[in-house]
mmCIF file of the N, C-alpha and C atoms, coordinates in Angstrom:
data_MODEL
# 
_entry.id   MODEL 
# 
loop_
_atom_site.group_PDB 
_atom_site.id 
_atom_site.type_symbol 
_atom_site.label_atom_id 
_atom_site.label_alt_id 
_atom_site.label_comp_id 
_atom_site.label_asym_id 
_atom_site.label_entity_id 
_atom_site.label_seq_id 
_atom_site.pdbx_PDB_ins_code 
_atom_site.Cartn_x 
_atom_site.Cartn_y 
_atom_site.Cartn_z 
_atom_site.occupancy 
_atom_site.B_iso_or_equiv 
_atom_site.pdbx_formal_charge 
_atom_site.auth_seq_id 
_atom_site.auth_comp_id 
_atom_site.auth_asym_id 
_atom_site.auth_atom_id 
_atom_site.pdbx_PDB_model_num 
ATOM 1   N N  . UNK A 1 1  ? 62.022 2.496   20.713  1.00 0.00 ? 1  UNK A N  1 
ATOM 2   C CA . UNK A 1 1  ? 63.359 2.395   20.187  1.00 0.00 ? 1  UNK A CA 1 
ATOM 3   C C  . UNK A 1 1  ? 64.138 3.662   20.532  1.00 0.00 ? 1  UNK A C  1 
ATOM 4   N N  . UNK A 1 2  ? 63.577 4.864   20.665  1.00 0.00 ? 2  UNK A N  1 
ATOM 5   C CA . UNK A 1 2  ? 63.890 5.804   20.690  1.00 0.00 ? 2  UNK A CA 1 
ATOM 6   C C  . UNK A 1 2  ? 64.576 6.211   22.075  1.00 0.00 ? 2  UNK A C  1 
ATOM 7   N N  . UNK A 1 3  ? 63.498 6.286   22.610  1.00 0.00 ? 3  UNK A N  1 
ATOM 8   C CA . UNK A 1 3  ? 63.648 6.380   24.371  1.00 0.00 ? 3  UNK A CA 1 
ATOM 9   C C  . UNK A 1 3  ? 64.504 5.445   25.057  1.00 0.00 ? 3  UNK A C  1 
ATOM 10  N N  . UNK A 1 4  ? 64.888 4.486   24.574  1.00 0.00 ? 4  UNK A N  1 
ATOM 11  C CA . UNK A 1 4  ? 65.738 3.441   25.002  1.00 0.00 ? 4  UNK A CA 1 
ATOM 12  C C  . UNK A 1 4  ? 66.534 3.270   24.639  1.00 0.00 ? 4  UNK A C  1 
ATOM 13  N N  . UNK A 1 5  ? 67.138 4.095   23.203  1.00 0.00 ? 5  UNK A N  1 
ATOM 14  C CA . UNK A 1 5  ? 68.425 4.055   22.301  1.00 0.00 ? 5  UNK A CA 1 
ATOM 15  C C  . UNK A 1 5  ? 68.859 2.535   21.852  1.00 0.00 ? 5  UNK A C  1 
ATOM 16  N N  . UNK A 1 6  ? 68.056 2.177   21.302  1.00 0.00 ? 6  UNK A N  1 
ATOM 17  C CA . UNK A 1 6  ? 68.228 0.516   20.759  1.00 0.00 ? 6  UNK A CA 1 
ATOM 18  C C  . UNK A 1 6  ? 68.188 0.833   19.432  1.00 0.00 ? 6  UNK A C  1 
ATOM 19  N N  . UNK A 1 7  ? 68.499 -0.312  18.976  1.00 0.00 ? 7  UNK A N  1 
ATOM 20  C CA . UNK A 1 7  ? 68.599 -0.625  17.335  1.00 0.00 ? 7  UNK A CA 1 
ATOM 21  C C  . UNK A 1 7  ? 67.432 -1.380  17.113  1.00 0.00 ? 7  UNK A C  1 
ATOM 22  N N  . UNK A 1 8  ? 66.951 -1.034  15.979  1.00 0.00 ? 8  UNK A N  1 
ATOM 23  C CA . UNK A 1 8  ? 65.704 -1.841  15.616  1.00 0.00 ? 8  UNK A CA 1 
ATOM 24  C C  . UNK A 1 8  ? 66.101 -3.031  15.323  1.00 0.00 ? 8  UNK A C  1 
ATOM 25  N N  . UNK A 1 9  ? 67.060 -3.519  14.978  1.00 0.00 ? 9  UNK A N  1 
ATOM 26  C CA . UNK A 1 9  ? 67.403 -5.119  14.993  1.00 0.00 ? 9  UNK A CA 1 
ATOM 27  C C  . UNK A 1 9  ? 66.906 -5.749  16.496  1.00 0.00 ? 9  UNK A C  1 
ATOM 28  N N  . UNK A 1 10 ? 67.520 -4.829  17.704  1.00 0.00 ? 10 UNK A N  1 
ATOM 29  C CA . UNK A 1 10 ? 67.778 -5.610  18.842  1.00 0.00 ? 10 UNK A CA 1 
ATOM 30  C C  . UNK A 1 10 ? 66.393 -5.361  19.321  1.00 0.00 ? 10 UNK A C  1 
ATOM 31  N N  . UNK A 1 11 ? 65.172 -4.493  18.794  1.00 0.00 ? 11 UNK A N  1 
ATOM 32  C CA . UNK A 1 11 ? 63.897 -4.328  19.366  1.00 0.00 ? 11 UNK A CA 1 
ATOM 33  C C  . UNK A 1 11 ? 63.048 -5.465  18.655  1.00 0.00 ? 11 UNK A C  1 
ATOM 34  N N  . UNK A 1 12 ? 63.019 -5.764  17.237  1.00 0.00 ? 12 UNK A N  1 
ATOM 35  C CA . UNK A 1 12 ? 63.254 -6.799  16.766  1.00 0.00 ? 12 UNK A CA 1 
ATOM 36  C C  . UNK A 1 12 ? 62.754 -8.504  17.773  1.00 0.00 ? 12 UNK A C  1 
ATOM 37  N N  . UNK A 1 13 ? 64.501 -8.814  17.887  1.00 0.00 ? 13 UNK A N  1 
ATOM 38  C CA . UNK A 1 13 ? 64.809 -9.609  18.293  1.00 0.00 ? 13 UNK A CA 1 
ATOM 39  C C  . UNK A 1 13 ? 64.248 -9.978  20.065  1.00 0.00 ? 13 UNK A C  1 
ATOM 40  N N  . UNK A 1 14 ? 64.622 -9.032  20.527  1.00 0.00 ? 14 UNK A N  1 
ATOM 41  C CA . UNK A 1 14 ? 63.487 -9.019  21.670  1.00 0.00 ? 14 UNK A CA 1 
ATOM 42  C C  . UNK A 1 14 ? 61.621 -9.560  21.914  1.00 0.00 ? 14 UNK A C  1 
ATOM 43  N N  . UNK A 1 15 ? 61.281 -8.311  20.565  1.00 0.00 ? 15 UNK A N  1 
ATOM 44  C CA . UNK A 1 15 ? 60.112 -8.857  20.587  1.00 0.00 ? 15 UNK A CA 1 
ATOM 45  C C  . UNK A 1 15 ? 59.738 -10.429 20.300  1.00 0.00 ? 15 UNK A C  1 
ATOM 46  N N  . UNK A 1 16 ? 60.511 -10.570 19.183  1.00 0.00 ? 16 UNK A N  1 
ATOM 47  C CA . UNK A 1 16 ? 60.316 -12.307 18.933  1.00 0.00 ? 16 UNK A CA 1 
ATOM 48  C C  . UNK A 1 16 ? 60.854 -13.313 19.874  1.00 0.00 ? 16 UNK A C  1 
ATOM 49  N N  . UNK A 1 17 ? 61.451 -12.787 20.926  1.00 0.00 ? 17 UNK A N  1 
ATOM 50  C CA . UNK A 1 17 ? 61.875 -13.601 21.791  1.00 0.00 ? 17 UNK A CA 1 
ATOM 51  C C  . UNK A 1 17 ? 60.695 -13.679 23.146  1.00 0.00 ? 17 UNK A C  1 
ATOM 52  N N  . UNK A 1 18 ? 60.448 -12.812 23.378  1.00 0.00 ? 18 UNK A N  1 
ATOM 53  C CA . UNK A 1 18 ? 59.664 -12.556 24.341  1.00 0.00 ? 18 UNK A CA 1 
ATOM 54  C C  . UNK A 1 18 ? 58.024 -13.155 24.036  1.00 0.00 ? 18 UNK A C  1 
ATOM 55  N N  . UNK A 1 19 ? 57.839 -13.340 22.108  1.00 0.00 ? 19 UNK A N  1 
ATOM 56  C CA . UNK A 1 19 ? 56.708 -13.832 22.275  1.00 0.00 ? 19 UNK A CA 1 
ATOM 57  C C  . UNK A 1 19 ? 56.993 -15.471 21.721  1.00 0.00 ? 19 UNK A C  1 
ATOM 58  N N  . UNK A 1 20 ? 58.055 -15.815 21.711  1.00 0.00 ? 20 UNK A N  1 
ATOM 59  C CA . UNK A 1 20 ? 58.204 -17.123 21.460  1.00 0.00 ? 20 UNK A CA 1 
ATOM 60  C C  . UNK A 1 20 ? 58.566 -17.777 22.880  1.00 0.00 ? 20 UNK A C  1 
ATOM 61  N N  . UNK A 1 21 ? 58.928 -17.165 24.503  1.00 0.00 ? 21 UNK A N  1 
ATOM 62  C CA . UNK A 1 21 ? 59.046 -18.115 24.923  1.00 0.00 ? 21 UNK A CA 1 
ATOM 63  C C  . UNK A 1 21 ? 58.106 -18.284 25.864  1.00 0.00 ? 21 UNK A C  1 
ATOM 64  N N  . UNK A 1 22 ? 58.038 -19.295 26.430  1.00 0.00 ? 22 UNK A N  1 
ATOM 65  C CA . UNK A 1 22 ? 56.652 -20.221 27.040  1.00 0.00 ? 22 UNK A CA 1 
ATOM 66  C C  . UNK A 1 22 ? 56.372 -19.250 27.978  1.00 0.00 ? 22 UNK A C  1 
ATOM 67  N N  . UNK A 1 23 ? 55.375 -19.158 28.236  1.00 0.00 ? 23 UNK A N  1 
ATOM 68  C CA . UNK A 1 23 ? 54.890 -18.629 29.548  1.00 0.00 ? 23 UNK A CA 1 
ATOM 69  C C  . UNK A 1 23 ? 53.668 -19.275 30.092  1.00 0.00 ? 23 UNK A C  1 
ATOM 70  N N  . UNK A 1 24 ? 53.999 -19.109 31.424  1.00 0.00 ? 24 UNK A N  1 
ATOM 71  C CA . UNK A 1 24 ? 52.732 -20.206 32.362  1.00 0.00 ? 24 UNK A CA 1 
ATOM 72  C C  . UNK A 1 24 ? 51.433 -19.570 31.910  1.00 0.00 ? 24 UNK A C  1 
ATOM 73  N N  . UNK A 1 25 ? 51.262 -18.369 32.027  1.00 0.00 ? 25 UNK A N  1 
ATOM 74  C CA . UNK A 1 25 ? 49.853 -17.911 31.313  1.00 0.00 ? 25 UNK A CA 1 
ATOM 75  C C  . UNK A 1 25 ? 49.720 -17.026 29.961  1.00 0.00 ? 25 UNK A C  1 
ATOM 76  N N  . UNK A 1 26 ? 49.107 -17.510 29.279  1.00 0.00 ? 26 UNK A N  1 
ATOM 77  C CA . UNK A 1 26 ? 49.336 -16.186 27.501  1.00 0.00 ? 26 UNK A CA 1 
ATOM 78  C C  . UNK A 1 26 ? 48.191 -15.150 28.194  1.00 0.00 ? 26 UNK A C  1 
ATOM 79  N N  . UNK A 1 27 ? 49.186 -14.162 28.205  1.00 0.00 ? 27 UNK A N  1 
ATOM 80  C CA . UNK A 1 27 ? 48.329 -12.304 28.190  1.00 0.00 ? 27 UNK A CA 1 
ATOM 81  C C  . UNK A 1 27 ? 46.946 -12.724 27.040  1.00 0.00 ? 27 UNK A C  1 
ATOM 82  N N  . UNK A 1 28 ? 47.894 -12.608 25.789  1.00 0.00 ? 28 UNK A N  1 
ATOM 83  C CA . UNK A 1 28 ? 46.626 -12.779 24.602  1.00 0.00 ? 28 UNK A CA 1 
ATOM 84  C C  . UNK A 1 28 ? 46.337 -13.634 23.845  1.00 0.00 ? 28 UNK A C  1 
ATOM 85  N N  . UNK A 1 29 ? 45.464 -13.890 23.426  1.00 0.00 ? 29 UNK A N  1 
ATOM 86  C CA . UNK A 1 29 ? 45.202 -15.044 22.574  1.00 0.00 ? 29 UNK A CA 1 
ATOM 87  C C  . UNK A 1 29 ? 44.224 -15.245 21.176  1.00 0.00 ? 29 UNK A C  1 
ATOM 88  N N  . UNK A 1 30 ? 44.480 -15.603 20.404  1.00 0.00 ? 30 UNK A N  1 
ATOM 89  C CA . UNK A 1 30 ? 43.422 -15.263 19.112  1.00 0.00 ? 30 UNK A CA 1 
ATOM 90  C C  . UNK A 1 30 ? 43.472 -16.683 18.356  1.00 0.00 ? 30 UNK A C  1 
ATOM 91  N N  . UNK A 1 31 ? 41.971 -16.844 18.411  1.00 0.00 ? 31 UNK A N  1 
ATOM 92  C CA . UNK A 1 31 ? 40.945 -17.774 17.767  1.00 0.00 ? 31 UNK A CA 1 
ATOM 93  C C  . UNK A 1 31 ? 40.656 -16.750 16.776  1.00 0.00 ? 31 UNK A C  1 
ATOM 94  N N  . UNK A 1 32 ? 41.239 -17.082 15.188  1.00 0.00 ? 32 UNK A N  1 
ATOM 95  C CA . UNK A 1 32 ? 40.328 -16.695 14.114  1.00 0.00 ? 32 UNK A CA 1 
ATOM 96  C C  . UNK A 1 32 ? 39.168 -17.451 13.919  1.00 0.00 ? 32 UNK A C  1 
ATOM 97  N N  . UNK A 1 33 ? 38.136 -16.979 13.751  1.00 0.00 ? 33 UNK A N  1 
ATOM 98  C CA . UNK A 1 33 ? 37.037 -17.259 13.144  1.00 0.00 ? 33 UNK A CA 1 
ATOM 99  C C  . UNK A 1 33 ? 36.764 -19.103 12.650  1.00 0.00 ? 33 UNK A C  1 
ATOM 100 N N  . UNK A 1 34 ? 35.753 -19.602 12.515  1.00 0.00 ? 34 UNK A N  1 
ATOM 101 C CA . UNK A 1 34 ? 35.691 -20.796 12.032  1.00 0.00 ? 34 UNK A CA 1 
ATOM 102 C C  . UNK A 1 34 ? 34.644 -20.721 10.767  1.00 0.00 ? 34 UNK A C  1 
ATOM 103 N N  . UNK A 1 35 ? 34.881 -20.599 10.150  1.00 0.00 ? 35 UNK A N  1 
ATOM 104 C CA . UNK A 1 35 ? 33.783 -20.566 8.222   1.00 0.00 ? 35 UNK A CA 1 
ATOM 105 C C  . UNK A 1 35 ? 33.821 -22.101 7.705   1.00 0.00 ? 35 UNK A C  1 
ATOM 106 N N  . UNK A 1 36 ? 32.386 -22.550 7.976   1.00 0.00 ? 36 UNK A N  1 
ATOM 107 C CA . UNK A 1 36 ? 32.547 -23.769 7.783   1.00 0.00 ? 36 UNK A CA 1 
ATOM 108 C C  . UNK A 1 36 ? 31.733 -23.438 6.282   1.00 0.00 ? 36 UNK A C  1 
ATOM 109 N N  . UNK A 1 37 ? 32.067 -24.403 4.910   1.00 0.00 ? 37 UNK A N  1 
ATOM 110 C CA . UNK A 1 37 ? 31.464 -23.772 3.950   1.00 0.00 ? 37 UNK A CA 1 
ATOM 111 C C  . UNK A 1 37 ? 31.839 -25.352 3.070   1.00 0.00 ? 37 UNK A C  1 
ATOM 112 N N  . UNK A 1 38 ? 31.015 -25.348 1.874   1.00 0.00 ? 38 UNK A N  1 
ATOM 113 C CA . UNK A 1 38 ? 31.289 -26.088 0.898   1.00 0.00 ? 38 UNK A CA 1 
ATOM 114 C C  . UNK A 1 38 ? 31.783 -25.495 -0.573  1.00 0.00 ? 38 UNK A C  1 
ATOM 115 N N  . UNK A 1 39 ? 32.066 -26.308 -1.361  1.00 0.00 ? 39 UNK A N  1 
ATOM 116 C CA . UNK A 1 39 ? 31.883 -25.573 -2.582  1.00 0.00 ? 39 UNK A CA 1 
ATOM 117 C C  . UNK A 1 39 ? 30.723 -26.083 -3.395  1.00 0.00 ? 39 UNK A C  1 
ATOM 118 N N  . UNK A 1 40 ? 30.780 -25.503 -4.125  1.00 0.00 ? 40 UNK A N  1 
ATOM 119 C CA . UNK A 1 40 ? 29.194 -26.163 -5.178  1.00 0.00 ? 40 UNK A CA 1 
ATOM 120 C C  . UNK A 1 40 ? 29.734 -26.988 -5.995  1.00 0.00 ? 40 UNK A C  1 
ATOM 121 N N  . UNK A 1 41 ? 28.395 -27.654 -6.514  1.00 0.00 ? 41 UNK A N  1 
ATOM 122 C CA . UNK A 1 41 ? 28.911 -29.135 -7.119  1.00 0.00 ? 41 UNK A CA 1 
ATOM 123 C C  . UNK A 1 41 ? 29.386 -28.138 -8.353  1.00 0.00 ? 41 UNK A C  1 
ATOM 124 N N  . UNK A 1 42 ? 30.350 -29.280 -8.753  1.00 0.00 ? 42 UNK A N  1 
ATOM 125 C CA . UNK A 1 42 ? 31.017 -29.023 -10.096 1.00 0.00 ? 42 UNK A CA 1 
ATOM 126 C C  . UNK A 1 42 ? 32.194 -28.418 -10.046 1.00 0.00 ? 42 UNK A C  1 
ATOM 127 N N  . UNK A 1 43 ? 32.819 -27.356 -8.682  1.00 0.00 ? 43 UNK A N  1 
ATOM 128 C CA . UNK A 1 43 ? 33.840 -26.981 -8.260  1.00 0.00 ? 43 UNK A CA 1 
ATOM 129 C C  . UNK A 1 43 ? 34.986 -27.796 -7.995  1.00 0.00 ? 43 UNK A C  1 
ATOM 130 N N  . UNK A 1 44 ? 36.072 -28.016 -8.434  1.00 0.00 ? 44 UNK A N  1 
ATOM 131 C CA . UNK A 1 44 ? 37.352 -28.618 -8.234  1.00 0.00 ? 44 UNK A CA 1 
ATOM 132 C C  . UNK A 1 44 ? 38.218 -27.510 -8.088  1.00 0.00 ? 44 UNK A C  1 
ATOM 133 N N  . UNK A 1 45 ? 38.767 -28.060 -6.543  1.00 0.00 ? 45 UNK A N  1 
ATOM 134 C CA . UNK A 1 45 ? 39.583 -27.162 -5.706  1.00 0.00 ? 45 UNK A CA 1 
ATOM 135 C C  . UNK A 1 45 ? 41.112 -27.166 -6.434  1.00 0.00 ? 45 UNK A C  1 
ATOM 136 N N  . UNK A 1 46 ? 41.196 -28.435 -7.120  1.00 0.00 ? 46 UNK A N  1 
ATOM 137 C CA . UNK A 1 46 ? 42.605 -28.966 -7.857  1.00 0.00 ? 46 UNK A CA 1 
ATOM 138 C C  . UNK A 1 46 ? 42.385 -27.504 -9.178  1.00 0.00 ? 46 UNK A C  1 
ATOM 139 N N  . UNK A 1 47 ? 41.743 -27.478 -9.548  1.00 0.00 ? 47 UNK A N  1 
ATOM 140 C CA . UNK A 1 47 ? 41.372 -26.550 -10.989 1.00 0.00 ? 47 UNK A CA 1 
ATOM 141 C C  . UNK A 1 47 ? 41.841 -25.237 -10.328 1.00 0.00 ? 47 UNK A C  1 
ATOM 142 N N  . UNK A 1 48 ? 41.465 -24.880 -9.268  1.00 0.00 ? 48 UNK A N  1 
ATOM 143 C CA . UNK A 1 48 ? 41.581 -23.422 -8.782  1.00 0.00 ? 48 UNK A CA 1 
ATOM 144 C C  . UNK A 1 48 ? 43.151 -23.039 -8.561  1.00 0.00 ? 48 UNK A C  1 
ATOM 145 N N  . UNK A 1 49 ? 43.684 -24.601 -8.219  1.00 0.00 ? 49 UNK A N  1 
ATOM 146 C CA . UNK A 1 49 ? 45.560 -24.225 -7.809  1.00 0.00 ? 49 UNK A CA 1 
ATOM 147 C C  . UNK A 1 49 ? 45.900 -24.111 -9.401  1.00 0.00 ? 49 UNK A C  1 
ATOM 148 N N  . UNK A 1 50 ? 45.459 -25.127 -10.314 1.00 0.00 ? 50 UNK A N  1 
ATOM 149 C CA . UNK A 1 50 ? 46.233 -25.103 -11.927 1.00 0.00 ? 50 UNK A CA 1 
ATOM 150 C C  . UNK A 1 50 ? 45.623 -23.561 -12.458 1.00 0.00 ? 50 UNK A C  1 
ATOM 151 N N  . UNK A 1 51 ? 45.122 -23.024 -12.118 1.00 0.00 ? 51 UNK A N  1 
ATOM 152 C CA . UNK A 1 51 ? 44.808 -21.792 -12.556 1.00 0.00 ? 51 UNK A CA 1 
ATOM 153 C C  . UNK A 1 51 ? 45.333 -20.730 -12.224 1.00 0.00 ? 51 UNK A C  1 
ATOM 154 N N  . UNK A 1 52 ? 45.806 -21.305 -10.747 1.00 0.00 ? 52 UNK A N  1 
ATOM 155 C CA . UNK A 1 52 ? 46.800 -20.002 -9.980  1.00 0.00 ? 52 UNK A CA 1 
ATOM 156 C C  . UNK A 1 52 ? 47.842 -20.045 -10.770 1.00 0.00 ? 52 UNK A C  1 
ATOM 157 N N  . UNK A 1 53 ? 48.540 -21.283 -10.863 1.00 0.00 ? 53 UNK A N  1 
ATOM 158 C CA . UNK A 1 53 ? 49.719 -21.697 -11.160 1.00 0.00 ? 53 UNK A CA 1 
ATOM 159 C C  . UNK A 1 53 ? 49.975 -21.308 -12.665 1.00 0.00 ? 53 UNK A C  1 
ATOM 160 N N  . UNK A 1 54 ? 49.056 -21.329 -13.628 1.00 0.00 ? 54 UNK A N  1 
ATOM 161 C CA . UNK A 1 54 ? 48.892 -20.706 -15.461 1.00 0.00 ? 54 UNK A CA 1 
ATOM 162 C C  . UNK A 1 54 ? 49.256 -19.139 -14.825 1.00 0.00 ? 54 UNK A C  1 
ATOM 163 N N  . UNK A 1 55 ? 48.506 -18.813 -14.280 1.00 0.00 ? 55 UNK A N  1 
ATOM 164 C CA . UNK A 1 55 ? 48.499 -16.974 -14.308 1.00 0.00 ? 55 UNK A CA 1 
ATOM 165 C C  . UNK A 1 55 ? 49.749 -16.963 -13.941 1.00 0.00 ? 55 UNK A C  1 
ATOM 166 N N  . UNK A 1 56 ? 50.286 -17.475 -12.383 1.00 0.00 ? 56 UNK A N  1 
ATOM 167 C CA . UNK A 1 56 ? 52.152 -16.873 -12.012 1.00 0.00 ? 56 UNK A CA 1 
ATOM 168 C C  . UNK A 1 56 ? 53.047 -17.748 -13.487 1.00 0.00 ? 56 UNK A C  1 
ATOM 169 N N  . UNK A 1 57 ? 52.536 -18.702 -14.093 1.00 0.00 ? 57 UNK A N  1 
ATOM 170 C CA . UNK A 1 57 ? 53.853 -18.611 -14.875 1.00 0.00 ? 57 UNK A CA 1 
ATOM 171 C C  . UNK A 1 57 ? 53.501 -17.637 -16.014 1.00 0.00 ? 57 UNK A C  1 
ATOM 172 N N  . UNK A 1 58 ? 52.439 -16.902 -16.330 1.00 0.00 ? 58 UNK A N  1 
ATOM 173 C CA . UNK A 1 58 ? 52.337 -16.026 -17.149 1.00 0.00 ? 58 UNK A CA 1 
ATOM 174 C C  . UNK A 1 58 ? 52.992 -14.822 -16.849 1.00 0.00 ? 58 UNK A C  1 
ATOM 175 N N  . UNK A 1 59 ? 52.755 -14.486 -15.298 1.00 0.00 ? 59 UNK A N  1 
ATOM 176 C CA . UNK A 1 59 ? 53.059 -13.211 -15.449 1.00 0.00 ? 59 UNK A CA 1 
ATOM 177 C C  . UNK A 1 59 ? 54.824 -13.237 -14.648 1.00 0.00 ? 59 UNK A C  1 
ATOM 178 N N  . UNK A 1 60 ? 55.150 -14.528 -14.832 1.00 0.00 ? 60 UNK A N  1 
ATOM 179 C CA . UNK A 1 60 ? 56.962 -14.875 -14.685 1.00 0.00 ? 60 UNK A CA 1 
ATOM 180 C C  . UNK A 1 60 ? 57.409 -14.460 -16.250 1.00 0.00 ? 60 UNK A C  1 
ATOM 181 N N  . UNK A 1 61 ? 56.750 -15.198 -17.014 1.00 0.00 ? 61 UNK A N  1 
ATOM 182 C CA . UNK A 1 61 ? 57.302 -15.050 -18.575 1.00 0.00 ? 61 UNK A CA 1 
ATOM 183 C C  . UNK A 1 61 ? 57.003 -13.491 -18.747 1.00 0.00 ? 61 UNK A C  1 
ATOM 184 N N  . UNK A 1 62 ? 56.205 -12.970 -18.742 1.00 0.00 ? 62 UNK A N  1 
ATOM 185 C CA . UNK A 1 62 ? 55.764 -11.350 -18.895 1.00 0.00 ? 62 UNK A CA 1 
ATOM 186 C C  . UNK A 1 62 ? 56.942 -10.479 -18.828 1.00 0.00 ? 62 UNK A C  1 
ATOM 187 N N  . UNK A 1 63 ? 57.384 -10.847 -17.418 1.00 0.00 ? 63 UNK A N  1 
ATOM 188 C CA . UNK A 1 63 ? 58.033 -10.161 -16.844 1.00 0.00 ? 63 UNK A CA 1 
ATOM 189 C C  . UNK A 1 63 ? 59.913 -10.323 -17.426 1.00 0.00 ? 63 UNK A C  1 
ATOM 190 N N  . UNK A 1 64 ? 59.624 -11.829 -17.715 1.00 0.00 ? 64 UNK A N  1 
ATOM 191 C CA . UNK A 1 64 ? 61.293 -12.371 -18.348 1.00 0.00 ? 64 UNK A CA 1 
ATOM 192 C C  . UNK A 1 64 ? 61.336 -11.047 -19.485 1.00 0.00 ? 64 UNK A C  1 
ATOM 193 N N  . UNK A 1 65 ? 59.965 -11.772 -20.469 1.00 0.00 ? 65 UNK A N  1 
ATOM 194 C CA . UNK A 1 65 ? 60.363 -10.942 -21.960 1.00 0.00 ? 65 UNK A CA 1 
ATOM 195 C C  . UNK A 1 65 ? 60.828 -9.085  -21.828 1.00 0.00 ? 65 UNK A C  1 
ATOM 196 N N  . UNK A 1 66 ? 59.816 -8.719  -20.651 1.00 0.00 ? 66 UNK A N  1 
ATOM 197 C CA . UNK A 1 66 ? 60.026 -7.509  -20.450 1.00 0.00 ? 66 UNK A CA 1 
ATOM 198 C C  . UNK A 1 66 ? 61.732 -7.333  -20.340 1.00 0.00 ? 66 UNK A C  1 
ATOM 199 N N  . UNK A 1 67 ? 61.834 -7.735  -19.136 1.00 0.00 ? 67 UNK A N  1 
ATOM 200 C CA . UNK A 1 67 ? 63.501 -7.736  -18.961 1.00 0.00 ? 67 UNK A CA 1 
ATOM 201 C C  . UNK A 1 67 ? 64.714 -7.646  -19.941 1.00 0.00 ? 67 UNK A C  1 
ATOM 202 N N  . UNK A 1 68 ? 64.410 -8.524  -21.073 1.00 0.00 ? 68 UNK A N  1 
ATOM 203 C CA . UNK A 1 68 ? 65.313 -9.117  -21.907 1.00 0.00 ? 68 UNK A CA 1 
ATOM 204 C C  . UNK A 1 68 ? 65.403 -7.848  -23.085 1.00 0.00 ? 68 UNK A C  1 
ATOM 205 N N  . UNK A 1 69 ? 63.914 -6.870  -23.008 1.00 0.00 ? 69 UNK A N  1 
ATOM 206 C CA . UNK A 1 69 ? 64.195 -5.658  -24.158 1.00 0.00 ? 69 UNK A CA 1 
ATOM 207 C C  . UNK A 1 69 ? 64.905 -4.956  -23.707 1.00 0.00 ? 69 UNK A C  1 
# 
Protein backbone atom coordinates (compact mmCIF):
# COMPACT_ATOMS: atom_id res chain seq x y z
CA UNK A 1 0.00 0.00 0.00
CA UNK A 2 2.72 2.01 0.84
CA UNK A 3 5.14 1.75 -1.99
CA UNK A 4 2.42 2.17 -4.40
CA UNK A 5 0.54 5.06 -2.65
CA UNK A 6 -2.93 3.37 -2.76
CA UNK A 7 -5.71 3.46 -0.43
CA UNK A 8 -6.49 0.49 1.41
CA UNK A 9 -9.98 0.51 0.05
CA UNK A 10 -8.52 0.29 -3.56
CA UNK A 11 -5.85 -2.58 -2.29
CA UNK A 12 -8.88 -4.08 -0.91
CA UNK A 13 -10.85 -4.14 -3.87
CA UNK A 14 -8.18 -5.32 -6.11
CA UNK A 15 -7.39 -8.13 -4.08
CA UNK A 16 -10.99 -9.41 -4.18
CA UNK A 17 -11.10 -8.88 -7.65
CA UNK A 18 -8.18 -10.56 -8.71
CA UNK A 19 -9.17 -13.59 -6.58
CA UNK A 20 -12.69 -13.73 -7.72
CA UNK A 21 -11.99 -13.74 -11.36
CA UNK A 22 -11.68 -17.01 -13.32
CA UNK A 23 -8.52 -18.04 -14.26
CA UNK A 24 -7.53 -20.91 -16.67
CA UNK A 25 -5.23 -22.29 -13.93
CA UNK A 26 -5.66 -21.62 -9.79
CA UNK A 27 -1.92 -20.76 -8.44
CA UNK A 28 -3.51 -22.18 -5.06
CA UNK A 29 -5.79 -24.31 -3.84
CA UNK A 30 -7.09 -25.69 -0.43
CA UNK A 31 -8.84 -28.93 0.41
CA UNK A 32 -9.65 -28.66 4.18
CA UNK A 33 -9.40 -31.74 5.77
CA UNK A 34 -12.23 -34.47 5.65
CA UNK A 35 -13.32 -35.72 9.58
CA UNK A 36 -15.59 -38.26 8.98
CA UNK A 37 -17.16 -38.89 12.59
CA UNK A 38 -20.47 -39.86 14.28
CA UNK A 39 -22.06 -38.81 17.29
CA UNK A 40 -22.88 -41.23 20.08
CA UNK A 41 -26.09 -42.69 20.57
CA UNK A 42 -28.29 -40.53 22.52
CA UNK A 43 -26.77 -37.25 20.95
CA UNK A 44 -29.31 -34.92 19.17
CA UNK A 45 -27.69 -32.49 16.94
CA UNK A 46 -31.29 -30.49 17.10
CA UNK A 47 -30.56 -30.18 21.17
CA UNK A 48 -27.07 -28.73 20.54
CA UNK A 49 -28.64 -25.68 18.15
CA UNK A 50 -31.67 -25.15 21.10
CA UNK A 51 -28.90 -24.81 23.46
CA UNK A 52 -26.91 -22.44 21.41
CA UNK A 53 -29.89 -20.56 20.82
CA UNK A 54 -31.02 -20.46 25.16
CA UNK A 55 -27.38 -19.17 25.86
CA UNK A 56 -27.45 -16.09 22.83
CA UNK A 57 -30.88 -15.16 24.03
CA UNK A 58 -29.48 -15.10 27.52
CA UNK A 59 -26.68 -13.30 27.03
CA UNK A 60 -29.00 -10.70 24.49
CA UNK A 61 -31.25 -10.15 27.64
CA UNK A 62 -27.98 -9.76 29.94
CA UNK A 63 -26.82 -7.38 27.99
CA UNK A 64 -30.49 -5.41 27.36
CA UNK A 65 -30.89 -5.25 31.33
CA UNK A 66 -27.32 -4.08 31.58
CA UNK A 67 -27.99 -1.25 29.16
CA UNK A 68 -31.23 -0.05 30.54
CA UNK A 69 -29.29 0.77 34.26
Amino acid sequence: MHRRRLSKKRVVNEALRAALAPQASPTMSYEPPVHHTALAPGLDLAGFNRLADELEDQAIIEIATRSAR
